[in-house]
Backbone bond lengths (Angstrom), bond angles and torsions (degrees), N, CA, C in turn:
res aa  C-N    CA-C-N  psi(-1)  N-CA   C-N-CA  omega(-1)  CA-C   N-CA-C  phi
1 X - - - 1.446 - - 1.524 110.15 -
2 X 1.468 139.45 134.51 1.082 160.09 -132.39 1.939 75.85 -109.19
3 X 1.659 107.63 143.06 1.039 112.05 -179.50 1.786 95.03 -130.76
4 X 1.604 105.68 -178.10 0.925 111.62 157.08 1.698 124.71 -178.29
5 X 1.573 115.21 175.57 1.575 88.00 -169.28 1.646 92.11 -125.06
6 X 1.101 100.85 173.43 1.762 128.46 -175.94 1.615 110.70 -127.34
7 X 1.260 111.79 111.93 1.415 101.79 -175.43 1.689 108.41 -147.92
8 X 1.270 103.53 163.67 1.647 108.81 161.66 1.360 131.71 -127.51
9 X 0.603 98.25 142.60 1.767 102.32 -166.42 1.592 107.72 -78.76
10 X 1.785 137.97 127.66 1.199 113.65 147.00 1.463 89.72 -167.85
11 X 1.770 110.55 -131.30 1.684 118.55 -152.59 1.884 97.17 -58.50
12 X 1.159 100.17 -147.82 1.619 127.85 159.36 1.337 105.00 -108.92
13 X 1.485 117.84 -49.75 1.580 100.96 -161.76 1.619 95.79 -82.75
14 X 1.631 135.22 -20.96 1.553 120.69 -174.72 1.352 94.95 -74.20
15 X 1.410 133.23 -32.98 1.214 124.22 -168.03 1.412 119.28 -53.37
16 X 1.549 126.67 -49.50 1.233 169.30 176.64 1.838 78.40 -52.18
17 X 1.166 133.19 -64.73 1.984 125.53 -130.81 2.100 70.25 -95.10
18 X 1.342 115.34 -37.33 1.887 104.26 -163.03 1.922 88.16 -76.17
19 X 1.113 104.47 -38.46 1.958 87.43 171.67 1.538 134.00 -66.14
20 X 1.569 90.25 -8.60 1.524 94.41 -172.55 2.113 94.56 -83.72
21 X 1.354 104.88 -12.26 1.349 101.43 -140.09 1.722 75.60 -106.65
22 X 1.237 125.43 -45.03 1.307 130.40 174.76 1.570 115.77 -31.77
23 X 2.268 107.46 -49.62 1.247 119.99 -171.20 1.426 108.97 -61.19
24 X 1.368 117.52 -33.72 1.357 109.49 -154.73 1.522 104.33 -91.88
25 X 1.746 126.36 -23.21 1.032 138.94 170.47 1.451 115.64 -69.91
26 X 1.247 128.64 -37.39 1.547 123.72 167.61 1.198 135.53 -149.10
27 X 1.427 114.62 53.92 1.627 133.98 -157.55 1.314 79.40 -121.27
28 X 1.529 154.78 -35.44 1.624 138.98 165.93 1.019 97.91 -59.27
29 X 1.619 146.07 -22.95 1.879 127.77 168.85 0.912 121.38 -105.23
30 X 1.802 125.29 17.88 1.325 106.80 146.41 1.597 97.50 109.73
31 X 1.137 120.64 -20.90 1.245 137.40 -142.28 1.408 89.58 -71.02
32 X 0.983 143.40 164.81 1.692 154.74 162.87 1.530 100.66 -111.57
33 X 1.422 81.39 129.65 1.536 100.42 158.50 1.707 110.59 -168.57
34 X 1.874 84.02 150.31 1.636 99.25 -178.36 1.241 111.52 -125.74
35 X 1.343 120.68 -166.08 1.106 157.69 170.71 1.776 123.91 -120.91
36 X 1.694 127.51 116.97 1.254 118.15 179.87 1.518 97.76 -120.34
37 X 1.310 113.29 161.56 1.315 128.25 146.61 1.481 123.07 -83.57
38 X 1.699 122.50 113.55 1.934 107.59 -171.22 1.102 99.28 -98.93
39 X 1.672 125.80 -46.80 1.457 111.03 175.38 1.378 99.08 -134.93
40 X 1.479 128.53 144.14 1.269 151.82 -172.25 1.814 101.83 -61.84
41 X 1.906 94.83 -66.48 1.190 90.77 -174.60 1.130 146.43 -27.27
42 X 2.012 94.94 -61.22 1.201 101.42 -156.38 1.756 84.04 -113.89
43 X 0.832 105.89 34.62 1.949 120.92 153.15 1.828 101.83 36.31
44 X 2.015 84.89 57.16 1.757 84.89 161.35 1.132 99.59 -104.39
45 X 1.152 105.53 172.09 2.033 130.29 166.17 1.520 108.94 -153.80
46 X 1.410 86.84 164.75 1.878 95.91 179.52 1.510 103.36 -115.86
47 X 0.969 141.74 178.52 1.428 159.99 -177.15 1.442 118.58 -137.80
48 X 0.708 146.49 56.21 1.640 157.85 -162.63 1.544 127.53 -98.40
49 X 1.303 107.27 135.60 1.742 119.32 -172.57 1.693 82.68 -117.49
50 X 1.387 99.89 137.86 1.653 119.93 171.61 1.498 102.31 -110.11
51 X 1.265 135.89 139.63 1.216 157.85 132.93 1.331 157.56 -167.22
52 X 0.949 135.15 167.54 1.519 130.76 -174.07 1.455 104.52 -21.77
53 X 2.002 111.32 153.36 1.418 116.65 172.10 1.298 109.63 -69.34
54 X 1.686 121.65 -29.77 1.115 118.58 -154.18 1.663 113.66 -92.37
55 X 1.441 96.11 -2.26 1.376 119.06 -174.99 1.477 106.50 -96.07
56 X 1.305 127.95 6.16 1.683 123.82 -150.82 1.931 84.36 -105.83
57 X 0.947 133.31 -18.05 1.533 118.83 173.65 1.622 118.72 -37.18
58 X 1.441 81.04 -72.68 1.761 124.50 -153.10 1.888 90.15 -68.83
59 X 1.404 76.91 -54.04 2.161 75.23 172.02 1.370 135.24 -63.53
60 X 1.363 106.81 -31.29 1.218 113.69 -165.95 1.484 101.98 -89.12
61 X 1.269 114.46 -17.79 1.666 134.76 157.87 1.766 123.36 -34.72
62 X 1.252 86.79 -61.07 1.414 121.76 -170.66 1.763 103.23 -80.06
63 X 1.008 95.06 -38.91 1.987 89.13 -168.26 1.744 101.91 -84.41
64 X 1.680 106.65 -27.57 1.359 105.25 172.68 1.955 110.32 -69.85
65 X 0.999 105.17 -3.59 1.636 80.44 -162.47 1.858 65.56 -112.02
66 X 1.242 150.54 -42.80 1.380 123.82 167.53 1.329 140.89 -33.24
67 X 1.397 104.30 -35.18 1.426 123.20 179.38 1.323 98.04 -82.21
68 X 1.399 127.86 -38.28 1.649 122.96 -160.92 1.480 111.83 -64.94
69 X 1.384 103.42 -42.59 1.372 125.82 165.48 1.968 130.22 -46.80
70 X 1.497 92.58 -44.45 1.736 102.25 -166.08 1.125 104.33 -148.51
71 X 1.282 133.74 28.87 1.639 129.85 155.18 1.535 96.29 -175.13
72 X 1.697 123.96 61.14 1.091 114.52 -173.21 1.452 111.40 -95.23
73 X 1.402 104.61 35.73 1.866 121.19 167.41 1.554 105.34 -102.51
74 X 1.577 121.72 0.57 1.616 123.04 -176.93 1.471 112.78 -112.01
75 X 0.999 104.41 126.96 1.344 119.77 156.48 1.454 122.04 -79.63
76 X 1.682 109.04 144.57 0.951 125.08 179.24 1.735 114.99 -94.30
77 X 1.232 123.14 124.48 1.590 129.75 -178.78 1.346 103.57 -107.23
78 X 0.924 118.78 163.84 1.350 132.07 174.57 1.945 122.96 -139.88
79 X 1.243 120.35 124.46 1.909 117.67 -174.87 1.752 80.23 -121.62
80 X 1.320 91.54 153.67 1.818 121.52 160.09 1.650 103.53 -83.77
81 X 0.948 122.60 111.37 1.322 122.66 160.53 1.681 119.89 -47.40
82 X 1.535 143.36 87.35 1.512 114.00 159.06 1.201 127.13 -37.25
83 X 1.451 103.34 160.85 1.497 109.14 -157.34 1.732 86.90 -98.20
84 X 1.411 118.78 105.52 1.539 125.97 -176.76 1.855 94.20 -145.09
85 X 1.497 87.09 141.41 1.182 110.69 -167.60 1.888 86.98 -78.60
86 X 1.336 141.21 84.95 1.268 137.67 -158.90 1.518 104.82 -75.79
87 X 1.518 111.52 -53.95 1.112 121.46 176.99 2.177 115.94 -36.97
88 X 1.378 87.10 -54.47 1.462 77.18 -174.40 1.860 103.91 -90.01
89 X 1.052 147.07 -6.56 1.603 150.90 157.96 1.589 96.24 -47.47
90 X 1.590 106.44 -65.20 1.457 115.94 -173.55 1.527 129.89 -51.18
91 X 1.347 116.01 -22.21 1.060 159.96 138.59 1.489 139.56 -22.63
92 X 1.289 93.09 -53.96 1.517 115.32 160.28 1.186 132.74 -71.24
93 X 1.424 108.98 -8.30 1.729 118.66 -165.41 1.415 100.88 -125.76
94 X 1.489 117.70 -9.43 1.283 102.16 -155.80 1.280 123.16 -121.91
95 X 1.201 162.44 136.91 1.721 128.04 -79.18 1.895 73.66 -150.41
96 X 1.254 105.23 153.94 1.678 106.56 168.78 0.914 124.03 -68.24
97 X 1.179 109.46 152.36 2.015 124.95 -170.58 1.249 114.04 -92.98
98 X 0.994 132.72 123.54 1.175 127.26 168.62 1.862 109.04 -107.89
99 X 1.557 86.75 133.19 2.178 88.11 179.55 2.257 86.52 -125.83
100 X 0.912 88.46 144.28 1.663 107.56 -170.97 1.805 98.46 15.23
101 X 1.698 121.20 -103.22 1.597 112.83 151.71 1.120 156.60 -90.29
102 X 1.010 86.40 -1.89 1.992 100.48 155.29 1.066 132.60 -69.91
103 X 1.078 122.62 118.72 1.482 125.76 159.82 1.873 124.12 -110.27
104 X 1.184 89.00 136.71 1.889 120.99 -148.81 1.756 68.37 -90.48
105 X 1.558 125.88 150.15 1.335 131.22 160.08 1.542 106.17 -174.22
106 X 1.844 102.64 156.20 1.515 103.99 164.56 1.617 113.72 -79.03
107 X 1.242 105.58 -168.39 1.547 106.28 172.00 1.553 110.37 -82.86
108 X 1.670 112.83 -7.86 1.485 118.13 179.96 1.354 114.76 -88.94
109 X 0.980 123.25 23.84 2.115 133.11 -139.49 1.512 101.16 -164.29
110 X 2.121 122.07 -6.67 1.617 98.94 161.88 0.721 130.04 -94.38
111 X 1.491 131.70 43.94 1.558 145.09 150.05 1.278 112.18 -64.17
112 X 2.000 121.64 -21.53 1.399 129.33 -158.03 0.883 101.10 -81.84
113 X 1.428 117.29 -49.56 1.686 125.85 -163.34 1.551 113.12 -31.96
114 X 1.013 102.00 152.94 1.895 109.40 -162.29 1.448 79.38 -118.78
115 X 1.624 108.76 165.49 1.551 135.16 150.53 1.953 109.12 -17.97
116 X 1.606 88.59 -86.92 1.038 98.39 -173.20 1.302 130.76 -82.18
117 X 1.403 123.86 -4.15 1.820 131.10 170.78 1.611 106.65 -52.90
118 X 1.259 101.46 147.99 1.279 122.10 175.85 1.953 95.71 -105.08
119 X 1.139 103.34 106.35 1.248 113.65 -177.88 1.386 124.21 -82.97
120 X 1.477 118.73 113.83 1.587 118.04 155.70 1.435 155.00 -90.23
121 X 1.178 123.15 64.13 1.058 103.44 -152.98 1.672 114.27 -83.81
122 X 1.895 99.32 152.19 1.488 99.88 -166.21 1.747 79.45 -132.91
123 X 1.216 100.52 150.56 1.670 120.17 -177.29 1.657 100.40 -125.09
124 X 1.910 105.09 125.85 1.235 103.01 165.85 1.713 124.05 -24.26
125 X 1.714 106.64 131.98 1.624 102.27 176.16 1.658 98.72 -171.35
126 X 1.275 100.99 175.97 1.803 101.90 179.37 1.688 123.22 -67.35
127 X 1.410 83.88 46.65 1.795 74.55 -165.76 1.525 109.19 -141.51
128 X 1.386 122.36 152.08 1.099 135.35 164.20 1.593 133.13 -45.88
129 X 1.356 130.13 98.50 1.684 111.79 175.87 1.370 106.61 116.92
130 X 1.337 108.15 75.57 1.145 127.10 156.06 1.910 143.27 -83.53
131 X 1.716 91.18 -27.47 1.394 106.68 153.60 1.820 80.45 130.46
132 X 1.275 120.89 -22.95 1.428 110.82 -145.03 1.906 90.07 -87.63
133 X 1.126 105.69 -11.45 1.864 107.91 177.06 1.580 111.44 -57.47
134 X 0.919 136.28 108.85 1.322 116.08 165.15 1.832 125.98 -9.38
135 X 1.369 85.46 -57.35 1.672 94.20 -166.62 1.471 119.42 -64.23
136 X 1.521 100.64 -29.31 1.925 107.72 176.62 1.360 109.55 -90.30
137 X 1.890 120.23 -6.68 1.038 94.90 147.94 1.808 144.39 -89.59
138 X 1.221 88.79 -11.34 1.398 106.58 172.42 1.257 93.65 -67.90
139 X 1.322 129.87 -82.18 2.102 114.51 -167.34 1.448 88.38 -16.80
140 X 1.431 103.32 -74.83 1.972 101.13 -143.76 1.748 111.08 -30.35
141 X 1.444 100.62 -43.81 1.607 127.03 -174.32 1.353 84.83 -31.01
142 X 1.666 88.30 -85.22 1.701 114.83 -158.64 1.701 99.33 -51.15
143 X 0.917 102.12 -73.54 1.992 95.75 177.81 1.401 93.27 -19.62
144 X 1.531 133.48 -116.20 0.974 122.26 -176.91 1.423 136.45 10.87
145 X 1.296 126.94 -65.62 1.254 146.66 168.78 1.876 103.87 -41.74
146 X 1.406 87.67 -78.57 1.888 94.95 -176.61 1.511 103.92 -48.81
147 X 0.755 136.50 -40.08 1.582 131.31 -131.75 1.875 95.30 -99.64
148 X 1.085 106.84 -18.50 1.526 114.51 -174.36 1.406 98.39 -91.86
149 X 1.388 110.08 -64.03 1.201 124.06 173.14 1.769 146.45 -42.13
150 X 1.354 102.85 -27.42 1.390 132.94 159.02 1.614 122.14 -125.75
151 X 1.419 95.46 173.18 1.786 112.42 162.50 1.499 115.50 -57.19
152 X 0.769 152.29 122.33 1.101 145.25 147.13 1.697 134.12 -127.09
153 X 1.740 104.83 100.76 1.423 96.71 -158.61 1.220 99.21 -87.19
154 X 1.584 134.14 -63.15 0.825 145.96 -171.62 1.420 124.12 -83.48
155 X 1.462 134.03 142.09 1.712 110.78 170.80 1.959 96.35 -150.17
156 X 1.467 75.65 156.49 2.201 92.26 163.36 1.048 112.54 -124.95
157 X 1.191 112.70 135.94 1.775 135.08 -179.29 1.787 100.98 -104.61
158 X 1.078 117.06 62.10 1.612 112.46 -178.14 1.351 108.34 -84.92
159 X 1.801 100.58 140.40 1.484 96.27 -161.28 1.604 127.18 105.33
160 X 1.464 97.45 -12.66 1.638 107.61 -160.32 1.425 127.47 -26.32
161 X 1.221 104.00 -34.87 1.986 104.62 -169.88 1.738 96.68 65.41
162 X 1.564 86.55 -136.13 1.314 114.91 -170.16 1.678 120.21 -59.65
163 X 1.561 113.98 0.28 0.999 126.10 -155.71 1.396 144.44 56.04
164 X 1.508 112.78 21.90 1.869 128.19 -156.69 1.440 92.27 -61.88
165 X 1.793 109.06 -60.19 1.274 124.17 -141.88 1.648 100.28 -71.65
166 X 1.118 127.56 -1.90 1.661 138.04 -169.09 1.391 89.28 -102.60
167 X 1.276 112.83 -64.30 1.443 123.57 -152.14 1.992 88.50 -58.39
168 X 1.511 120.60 -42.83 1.334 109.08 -167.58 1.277 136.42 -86.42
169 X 1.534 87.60 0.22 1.653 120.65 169.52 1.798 103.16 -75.05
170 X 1.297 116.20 -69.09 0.713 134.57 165.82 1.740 132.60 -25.66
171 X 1.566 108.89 -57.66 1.460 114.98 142.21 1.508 142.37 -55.78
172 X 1.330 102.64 7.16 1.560 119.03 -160.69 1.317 104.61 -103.77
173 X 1.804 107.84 -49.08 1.451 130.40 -158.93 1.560 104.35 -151.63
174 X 1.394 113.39 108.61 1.283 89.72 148.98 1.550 150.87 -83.83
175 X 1.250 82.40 124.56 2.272 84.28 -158.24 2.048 96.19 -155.32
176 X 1.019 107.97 156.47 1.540 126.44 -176.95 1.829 100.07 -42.89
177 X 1.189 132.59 131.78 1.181 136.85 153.06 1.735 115.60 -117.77
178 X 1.202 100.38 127.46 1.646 95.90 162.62 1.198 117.03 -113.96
179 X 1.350 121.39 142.20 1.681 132.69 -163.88 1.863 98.85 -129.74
180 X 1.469 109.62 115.44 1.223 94.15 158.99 1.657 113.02 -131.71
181 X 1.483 106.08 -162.27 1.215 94.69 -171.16 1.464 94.67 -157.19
182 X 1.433 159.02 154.47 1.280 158.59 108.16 1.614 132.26 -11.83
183 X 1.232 94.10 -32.28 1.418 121.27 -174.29 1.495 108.60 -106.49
184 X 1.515 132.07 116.86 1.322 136.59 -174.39 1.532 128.04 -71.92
185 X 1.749 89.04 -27.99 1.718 115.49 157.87 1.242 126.34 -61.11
186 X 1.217 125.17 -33.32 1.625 136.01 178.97 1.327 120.91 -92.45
187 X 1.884 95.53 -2.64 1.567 103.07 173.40 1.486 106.75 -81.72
188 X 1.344 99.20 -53.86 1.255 125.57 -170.34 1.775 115.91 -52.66
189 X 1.787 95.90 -28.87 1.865 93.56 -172.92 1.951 91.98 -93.35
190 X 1.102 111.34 -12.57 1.516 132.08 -171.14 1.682 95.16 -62.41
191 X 1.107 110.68 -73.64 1.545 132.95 176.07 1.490 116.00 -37.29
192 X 1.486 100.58 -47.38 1.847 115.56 -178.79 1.495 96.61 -71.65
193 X 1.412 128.05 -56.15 1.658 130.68 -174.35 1.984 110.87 -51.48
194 X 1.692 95.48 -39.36 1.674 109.29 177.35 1.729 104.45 -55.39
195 X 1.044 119.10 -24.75 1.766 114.93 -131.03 1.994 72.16 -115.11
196 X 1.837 116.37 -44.40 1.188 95.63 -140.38 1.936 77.06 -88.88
197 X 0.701 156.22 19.23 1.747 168.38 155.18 1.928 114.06 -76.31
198 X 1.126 110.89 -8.28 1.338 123.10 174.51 1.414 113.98 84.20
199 X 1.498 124.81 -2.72 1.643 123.75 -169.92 1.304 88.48 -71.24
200 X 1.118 95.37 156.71 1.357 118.82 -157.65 1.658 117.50 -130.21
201 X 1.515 90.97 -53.24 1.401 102.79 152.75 1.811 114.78 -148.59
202 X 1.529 134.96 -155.25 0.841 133.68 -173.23 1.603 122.44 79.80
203 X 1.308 115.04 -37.51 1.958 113.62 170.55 1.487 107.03 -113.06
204 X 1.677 82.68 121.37 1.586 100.67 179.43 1.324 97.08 -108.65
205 X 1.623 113.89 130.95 1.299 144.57 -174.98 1.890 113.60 -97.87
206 X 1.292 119.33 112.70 1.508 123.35 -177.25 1.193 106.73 -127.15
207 X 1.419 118.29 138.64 1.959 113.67 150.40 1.131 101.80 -77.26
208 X 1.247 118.90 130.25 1.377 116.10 166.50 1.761 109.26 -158.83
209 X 1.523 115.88 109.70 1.284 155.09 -157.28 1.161 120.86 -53.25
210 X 1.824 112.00 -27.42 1.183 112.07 -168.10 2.181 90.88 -175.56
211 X 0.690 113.11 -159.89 1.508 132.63 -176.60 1.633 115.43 -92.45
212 X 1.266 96.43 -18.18 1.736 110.30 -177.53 1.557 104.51 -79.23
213 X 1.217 109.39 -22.15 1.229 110.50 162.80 1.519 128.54 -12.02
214 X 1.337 141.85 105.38 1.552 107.56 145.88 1.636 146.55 -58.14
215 X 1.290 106.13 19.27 0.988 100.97 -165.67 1.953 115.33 -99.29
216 X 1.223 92.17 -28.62 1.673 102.55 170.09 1.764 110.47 -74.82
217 X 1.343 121.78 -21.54 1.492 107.71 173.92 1.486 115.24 -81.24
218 X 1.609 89.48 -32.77 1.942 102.47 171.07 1.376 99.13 -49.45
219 X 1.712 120.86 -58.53 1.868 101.25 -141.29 1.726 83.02 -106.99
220 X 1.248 138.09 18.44 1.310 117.84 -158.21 1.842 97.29 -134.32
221 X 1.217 118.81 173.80 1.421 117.08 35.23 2.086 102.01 -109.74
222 X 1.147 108.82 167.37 1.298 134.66 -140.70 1.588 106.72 -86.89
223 X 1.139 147.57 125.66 1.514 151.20 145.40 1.786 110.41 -38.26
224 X 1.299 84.15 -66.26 1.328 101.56 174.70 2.068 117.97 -143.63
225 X 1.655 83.48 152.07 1.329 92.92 -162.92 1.751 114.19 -146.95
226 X 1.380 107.73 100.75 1.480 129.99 -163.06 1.457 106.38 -91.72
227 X 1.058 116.63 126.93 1.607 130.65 178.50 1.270 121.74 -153.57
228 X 1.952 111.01 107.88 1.125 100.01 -168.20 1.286 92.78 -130.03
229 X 1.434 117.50 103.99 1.068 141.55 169.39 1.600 146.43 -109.67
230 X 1.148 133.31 -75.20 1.530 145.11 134.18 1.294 120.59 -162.29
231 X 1.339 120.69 161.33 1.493 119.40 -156.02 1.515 116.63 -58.78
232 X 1.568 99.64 -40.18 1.337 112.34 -177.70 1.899 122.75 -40.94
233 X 1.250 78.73 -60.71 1.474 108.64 171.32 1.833 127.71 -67.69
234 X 1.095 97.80 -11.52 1.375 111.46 164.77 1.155 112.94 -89.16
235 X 1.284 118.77 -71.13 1.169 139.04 -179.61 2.153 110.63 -25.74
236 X 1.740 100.48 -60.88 1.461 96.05 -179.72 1.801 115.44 -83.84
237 X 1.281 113.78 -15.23 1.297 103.01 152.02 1.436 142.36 -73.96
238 X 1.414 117.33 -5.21 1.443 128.56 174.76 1.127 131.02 -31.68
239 X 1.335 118.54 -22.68 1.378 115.99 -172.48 1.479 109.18 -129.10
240 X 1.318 116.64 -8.08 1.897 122.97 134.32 1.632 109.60 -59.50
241 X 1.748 103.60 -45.63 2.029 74.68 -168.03 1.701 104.74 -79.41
242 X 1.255 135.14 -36.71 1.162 130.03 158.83 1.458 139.80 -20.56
243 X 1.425 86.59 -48.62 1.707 96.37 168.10 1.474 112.53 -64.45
244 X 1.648 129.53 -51.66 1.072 98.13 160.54 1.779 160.92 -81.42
245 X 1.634 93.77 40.40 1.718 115.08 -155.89 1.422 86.04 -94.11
246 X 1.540 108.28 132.95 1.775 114.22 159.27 1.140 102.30 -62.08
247 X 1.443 119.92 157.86 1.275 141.18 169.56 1.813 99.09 -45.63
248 X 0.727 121.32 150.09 1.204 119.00 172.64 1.859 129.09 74.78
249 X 1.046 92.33 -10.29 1.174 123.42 -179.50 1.869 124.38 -38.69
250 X 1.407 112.38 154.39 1.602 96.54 -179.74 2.073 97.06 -131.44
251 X 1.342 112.99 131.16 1.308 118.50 170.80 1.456 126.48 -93.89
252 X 1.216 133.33 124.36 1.148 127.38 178.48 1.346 122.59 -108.82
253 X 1.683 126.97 119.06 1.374 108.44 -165.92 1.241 90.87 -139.19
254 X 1.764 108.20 162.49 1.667 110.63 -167.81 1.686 92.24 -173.06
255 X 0.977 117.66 171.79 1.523 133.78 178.70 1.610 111.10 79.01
256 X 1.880 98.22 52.34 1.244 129.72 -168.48 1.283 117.90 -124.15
257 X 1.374 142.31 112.52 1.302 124.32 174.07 1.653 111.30 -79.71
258 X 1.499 89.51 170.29 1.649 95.19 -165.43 1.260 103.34 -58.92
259 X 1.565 124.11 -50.13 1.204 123.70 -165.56 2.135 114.68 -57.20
260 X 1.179 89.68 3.89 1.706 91.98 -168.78 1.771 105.74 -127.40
261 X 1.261 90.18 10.89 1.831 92.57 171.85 1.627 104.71 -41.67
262 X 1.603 90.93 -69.55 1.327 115.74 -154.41 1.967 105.07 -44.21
263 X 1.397 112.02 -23.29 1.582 105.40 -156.32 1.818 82.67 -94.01
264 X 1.213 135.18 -50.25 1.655 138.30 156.08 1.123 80.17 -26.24
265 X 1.553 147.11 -136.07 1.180 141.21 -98.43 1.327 123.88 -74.53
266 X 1.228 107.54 -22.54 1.552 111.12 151.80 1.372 138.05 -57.37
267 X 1.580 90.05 -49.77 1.846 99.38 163.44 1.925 110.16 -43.55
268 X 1.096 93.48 -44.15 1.494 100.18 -163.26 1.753 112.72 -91.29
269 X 1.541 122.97 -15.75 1.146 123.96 174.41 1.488 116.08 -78.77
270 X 1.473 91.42 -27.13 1.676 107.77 168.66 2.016 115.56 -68.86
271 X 1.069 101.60 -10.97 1.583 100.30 169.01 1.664 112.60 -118.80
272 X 1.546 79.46 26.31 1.888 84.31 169.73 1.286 125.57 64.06
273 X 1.442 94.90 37.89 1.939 108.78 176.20 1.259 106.25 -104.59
274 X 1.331 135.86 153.92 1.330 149.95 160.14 1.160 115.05 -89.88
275 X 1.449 119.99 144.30 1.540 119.03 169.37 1.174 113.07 -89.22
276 X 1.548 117.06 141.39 1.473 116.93 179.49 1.527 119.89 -128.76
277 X 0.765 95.90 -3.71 2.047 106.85 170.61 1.540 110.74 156.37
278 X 1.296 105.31 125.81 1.361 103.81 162.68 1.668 120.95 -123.38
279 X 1.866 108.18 140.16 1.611 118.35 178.54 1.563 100.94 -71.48
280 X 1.602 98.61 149.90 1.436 97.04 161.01 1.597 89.23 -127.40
281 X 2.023 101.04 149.34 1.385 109.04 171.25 1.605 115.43 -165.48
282 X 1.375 103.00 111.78 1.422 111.13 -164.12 1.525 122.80 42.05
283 X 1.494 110.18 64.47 1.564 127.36 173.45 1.076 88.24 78.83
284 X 1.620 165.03 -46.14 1.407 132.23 -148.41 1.636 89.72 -114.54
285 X 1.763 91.24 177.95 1.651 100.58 -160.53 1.377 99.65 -144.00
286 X 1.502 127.62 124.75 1.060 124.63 153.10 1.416 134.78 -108.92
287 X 1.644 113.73 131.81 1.738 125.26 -149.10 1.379 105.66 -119.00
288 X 1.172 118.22 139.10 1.465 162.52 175.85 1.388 115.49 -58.86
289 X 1.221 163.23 51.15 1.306 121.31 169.01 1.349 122.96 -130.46
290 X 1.278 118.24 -156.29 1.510 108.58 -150.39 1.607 105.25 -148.25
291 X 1.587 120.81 127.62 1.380 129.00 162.02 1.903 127.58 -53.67
């Protein structure tokens, strides 16, 4: 499907206040959007929502009467996306991640592996979470952290993408992981990343749409339970993902900007979680807490 982006050109810091305004307008559809730097100097950036052609009506609808409202000095531009496999191009250039002992890598990059790294490898695919996001590197962080630090028999990776955050659970401890995803594609490249990592068994992979699921009462309820998604979406599920937290339990959530900690931890203090540390890494934050 032919994509494309919608953007405006201006400061760093308006860019930053039209993304904040972007998140709250279409981060319940999934929609992607960033923020670039074009030239340093003279300190432009763009602000940009990516999506479908067939989707550019209804959107381009919506972001105009946003802009008309709170930056009605911006114009809206528009590029055709080529049809490039970005994920794996991007890929090629881009050097392994390291989050505390993990290391995030292609299959062109296991020469890096150290002694002691707990190695991941993820191969270009349609999916989210490569390690190089801020936010999946913070899980790994935080994974790390919890997983040493407590019991942990059971866990959910909801949300999975690419499957890292399963797969690094998984390398940590062997114990039950469930990985799901919304998307049937991200199961599927999820499954290939599981298989090409050597698990063998232990992560069970589901689409599953929403919480109604059977599949979290089947494998759960949860030790731990990683979701790195967006605030929005955290936020009104809180007291679905809670319900399935063992007593004692540790939550991991991320795919949050800084400026939206504060509305996450409320969502979640209100279901009687504690905060227990949160990473910061390039504007987003991933948080800690505990049943």
């Amino acid at each position: 499907m032919s994509e494309i982006r919608l953007y405006v050109t201006t400061t760093e810091i308006e860019a930053g206040q039209v993304l904040d305004v972007m998140t709250e307008v279409f981060e319940e559809d999934g929609i992607a959007i960033a923020t670039t730097e074009v030239d340093e100097k003279k300190d432009i950036w763009e602000a940009s929502v990516y999506l479908l052609l067939e989707e550019e009506d209804e959107v381009r609808e919506r972001l105009d009467t946003l802009l008309k409202s709170a930056f009605p000095h911006l114009a809206v531009q528009r590029e055709i996306i080529p049809d490039i496999d970005w994920i794996a191009k991007s890929l090629e250039g881009l050097k392994p991640v390291r989050a505390g002992r993990f290391l995030v890598h292609g299959s062109h990059d296991r020469d890096k592996v150290r002694v002691n790294d707990i190695s991941i490898e993820i191969e270009a695919g349609q999916a989210f979470g490569t390690g190089h996001h801020g936010t999946t590197a913070g899980c790994l962080e935080m994974i790390e952290s919890v997983v040493r630090a407590r019991t942990v028999r059971n866990a959910l990776d909801l949300g999975t993408g690419s499957g890292v955050l399963a797969i690094a659970v998984a390398k940590m401890r062997r114990i039950p992981v469930l990985a799901t995803d919304i998307d049937p594609i991200a199961v599927r490249v999820a499954k290939e990343n599981v298989r090409l990592n050597g698990i063998v068994q232990g992560v069970s992979l589901e689409t599953a749409p929403g919480f109604h699921s059977d599949a979290f009462a089947k494998h759960g309820p949860f030790d731990l339970i990683i979701a790195n998604i967006l605030a929005r979406p955290l936020i009104k599920m809180a007291p679905q993902l809670v319900a399935h937290l063992a007593p004692g339990g540790s939550v991991i959530l991320s795919g949050i900007l800084a400026s939206q900690r504060w509305k996450v931890l409320a969502a979640y203090n209100g279901e009687h979680l504690s905060h227990v540390r949160t990473i910061w890494r390039n504007g987003w934050v991933t948080i800690h807490l505990r049943k």
